[in-house]
LUMDREN-596627 format. One record per residue (C-alpha): residue in three letters; residue number from 1; x, z, y. Coordinates in Angstrom, 3 decimals. Layout:
N
<node residu="ALA" num="NUM" east="X" up="Z" north="Y"/>
...
***
This chain:
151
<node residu="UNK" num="1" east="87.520" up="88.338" north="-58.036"/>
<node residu="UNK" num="2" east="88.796" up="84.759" north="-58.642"/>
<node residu="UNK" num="3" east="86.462" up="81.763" north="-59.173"/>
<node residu="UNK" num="4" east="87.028" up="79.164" north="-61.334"/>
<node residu="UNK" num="5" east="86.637" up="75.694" north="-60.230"/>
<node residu="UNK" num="6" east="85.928" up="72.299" north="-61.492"/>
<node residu="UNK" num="7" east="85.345" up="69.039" north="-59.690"/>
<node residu="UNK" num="8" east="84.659" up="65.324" north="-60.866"/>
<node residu="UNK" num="9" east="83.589" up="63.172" north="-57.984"/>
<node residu="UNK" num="10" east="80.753" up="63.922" north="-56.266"/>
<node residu="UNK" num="11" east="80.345" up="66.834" north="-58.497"/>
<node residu="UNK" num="12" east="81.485" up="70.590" north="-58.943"/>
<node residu="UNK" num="13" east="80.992" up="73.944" north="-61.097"/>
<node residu="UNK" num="14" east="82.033" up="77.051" north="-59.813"/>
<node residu="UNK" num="15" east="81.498" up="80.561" north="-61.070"/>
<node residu="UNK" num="16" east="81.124" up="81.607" north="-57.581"/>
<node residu="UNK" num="17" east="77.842" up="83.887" north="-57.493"/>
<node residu="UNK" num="18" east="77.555" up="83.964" north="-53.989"/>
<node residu="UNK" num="19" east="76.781" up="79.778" north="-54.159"/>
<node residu="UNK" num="20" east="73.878" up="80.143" north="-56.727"/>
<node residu="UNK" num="21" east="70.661" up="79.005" north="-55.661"/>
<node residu="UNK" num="22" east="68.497" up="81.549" north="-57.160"/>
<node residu="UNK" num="23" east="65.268" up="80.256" north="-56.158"/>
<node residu="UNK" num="24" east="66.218" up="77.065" north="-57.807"/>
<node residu="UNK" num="25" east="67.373" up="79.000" north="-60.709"/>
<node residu="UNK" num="26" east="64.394" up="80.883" north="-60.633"/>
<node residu="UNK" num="27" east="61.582" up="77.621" north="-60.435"/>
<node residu="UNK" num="28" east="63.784" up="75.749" north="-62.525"/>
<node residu="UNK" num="29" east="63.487" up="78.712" north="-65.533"/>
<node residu="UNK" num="30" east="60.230" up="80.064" north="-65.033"/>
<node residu="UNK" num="31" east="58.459" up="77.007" north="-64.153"/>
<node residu="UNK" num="32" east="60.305" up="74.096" north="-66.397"/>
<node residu="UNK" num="33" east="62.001" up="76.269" north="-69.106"/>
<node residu="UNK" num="34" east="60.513" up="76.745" north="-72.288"/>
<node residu="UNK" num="35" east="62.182" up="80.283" north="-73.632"/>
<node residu="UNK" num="36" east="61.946" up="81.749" north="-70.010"/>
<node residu="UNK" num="37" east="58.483" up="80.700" north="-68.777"/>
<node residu="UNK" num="38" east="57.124" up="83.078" north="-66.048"/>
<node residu="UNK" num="39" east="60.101" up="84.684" north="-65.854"/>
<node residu="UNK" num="40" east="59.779" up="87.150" north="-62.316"/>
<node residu="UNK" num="41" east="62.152" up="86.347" north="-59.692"/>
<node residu="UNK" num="42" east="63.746" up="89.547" north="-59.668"/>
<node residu="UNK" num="43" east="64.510" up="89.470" north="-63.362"/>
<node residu="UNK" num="44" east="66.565" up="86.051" north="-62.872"/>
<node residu="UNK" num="45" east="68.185" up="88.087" north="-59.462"/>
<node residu="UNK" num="46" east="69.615" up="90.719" north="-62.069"/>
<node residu="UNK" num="47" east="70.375" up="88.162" north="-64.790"/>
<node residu="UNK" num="48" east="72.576" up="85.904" north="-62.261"/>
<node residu="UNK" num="49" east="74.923" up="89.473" north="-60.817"/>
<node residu="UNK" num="50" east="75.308" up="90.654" north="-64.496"/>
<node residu="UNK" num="51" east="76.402" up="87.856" north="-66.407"/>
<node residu="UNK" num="52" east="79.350" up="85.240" north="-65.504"/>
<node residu="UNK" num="53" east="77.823" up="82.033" north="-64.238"/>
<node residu="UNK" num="54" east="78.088" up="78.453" north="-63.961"/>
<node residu="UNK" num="55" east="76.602" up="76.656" north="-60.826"/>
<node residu="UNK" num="56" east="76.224" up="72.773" north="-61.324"/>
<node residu="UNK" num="57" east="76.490" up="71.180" north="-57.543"/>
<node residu="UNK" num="58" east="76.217" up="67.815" north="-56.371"/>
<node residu="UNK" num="59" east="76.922" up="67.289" north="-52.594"/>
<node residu="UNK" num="60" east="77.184" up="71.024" north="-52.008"/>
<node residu="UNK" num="61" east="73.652" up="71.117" north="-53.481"/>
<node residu="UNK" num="62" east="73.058" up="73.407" north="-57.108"/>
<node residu="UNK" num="63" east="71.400" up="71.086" north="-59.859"/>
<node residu="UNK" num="64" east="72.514" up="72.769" north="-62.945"/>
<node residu="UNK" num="65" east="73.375" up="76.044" north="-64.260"/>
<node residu="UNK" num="66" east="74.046" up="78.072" north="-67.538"/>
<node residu="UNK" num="67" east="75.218" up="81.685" north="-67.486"/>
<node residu="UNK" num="68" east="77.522" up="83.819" north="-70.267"/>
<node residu="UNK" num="69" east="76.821" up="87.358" north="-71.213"/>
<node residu="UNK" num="70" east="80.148" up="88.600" north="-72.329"/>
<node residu="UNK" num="71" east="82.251" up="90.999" north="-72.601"/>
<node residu="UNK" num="72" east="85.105" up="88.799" north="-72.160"/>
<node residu="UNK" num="73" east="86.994" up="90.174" north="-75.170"/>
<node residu="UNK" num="74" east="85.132" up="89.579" north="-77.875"/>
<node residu="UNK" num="75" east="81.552" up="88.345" north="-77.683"/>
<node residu="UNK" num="76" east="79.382" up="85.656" north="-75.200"/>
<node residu="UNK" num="77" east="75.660" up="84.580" north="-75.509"/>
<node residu="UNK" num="78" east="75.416" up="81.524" north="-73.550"/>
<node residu="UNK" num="79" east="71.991" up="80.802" north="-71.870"/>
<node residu="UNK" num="80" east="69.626" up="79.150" north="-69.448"/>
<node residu="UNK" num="81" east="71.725" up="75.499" north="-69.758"/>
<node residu="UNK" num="82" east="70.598" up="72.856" north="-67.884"/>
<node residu="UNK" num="83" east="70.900" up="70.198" north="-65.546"/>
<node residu="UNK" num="84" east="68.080" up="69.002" north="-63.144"/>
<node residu="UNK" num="85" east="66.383" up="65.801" north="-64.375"/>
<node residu="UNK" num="86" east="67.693" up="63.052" north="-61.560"/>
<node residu="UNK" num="87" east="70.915" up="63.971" north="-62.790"/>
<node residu="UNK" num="88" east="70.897" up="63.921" north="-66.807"/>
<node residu="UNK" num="89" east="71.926" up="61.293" north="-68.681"/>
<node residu="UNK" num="90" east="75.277" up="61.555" north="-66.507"/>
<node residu="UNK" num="91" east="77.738" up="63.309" north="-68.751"/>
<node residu="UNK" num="92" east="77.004" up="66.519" north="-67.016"/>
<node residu="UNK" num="93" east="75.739" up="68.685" north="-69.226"/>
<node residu="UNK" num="94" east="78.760" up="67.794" north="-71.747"/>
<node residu="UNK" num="95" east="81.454" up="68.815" north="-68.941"/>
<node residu="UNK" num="96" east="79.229" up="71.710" north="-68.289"/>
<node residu="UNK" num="97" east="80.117" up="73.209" north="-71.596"/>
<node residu="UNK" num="98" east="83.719" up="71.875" north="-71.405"/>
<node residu="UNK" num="99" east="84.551" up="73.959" north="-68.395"/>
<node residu="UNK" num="100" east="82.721" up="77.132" north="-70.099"/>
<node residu="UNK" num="101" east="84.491" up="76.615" north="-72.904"/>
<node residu="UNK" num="102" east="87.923" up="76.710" north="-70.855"/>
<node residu="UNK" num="103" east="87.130" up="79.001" north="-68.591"/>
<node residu="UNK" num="104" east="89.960" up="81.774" north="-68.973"/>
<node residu="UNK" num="105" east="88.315" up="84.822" north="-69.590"/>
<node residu="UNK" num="106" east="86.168" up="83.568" north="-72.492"/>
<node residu="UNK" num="107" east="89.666" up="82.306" north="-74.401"/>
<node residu="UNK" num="108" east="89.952" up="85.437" north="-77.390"/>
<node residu="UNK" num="109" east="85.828" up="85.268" north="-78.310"/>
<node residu="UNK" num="110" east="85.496" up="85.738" north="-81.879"/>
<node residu="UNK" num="111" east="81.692" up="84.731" north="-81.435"/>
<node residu="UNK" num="112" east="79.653" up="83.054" north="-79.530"/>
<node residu="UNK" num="113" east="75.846" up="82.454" north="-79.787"/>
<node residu="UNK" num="114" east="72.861" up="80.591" north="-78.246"/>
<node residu="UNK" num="115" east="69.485" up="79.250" north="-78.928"/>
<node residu="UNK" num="116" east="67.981" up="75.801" north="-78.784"/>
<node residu="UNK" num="117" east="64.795" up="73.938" north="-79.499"/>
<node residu="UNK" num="118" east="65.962" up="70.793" north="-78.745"/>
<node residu="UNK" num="119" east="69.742" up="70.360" north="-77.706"/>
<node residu="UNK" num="120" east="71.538" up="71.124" north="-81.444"/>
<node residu="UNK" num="121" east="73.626" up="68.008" north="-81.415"/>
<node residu="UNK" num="122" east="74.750" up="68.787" north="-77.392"/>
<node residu="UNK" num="123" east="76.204" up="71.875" north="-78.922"/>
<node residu="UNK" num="124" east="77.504" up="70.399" north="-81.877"/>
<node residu="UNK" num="125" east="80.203" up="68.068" north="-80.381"/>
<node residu="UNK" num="126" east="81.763" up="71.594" north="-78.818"/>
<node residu="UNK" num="127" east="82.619" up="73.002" north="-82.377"/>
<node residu="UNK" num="128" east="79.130" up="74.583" north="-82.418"/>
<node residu="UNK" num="129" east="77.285" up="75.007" north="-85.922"/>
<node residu="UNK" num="130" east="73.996" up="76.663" north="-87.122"/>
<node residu="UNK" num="131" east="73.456" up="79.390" north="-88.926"/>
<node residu="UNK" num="132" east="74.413" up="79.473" north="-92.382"/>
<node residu="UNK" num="133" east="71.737" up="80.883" north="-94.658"/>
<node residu="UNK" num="134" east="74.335" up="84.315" north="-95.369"/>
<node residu="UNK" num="135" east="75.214" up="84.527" north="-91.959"/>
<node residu="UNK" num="136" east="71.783" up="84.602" north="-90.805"/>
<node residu="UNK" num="137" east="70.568" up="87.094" north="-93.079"/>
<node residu="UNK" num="138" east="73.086" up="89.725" north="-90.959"/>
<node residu="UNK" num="139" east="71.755" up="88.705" north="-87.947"/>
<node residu="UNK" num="140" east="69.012" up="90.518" north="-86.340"/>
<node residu="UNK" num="141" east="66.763" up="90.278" north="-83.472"/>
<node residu="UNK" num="142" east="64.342" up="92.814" north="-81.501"/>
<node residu="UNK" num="143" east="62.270" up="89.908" north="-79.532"/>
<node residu="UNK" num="144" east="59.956" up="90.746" north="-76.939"/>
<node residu="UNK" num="145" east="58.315" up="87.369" north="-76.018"/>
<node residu="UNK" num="146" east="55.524" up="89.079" north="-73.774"/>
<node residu="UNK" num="147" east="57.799" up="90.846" north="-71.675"/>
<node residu="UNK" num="148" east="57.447" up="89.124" north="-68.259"/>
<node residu="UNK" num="149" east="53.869" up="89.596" north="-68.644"/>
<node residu="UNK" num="150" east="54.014" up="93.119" north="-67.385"/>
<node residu="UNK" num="151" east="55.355" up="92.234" north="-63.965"/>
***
């Protein structure tokens, strides 16, 4: 399986699953997060070798991430974005989505989705747009927000 590879000074993203820091990933989404909170470590384990991910690393060390659930075809939710506080306010979260965005495999998606609380105009400068009130009323949900409390 191929990796795909950015760098921009001191910085890279790789898809490369083998180089995420899962225990970061883990703290950083159970701990900091506010749609993940308590989130079990195995749970984030799965999460990271069943979706296609994107490790943010400065100096060999990960500081952000976001992962894609995709078929690669069709369809992606994008989730669990972001960057480790010394490091916003960088541009890094903007290239983050730039190399998602061009990442090969995610080139014929006919829809992607996310949620966000608090980063709608992040998303916005990438051709992102909310939900229209017709397109939202075909959208459904099952939502389990107490699910992590059973581990």
């Amino acid at each position: 399986m191929q990796h795909f590879e950015a760098i921009k000074g001191e910085y890279g993203i790789t898809t490369d699953s083998t180089k995420m820091d899962v225990d970061l990933i883990h703290q950083y989404l159970s701990e900091e997060s506010y749609w993940a909170m308590g989130i079990p470590k195995e749970i984030v384990e799965r999460s990271v070798v069943n979706s296609l991910c994107f490790g943010v690393f400065c100096n060999e060390k990960q500081i952000g991430f976001a992962r894609v659930v995709t078929d690669k075809a069709t369809f992606a939710y994008l989730a669990d974005v972001f960057i480790l506080s010394p490091h916003r306010g960088k541009g890094l979260s903007k290239w983050l989505l730039e190399v998602i965005h061009a990442h090969p495999d995610l080139q014929t998606l006919r829809r992607w989705v996310l949620g966000t609380m608090d980063a709608h105009g992040l998303y916005e400068q990438f051709g992102w747009t909310r939900f229209t009130e017709e397109v939202s009323k075909r959208f459904m949900q099952k939502h389990n927000p107490d699910v992590y409390k059973n581990f």
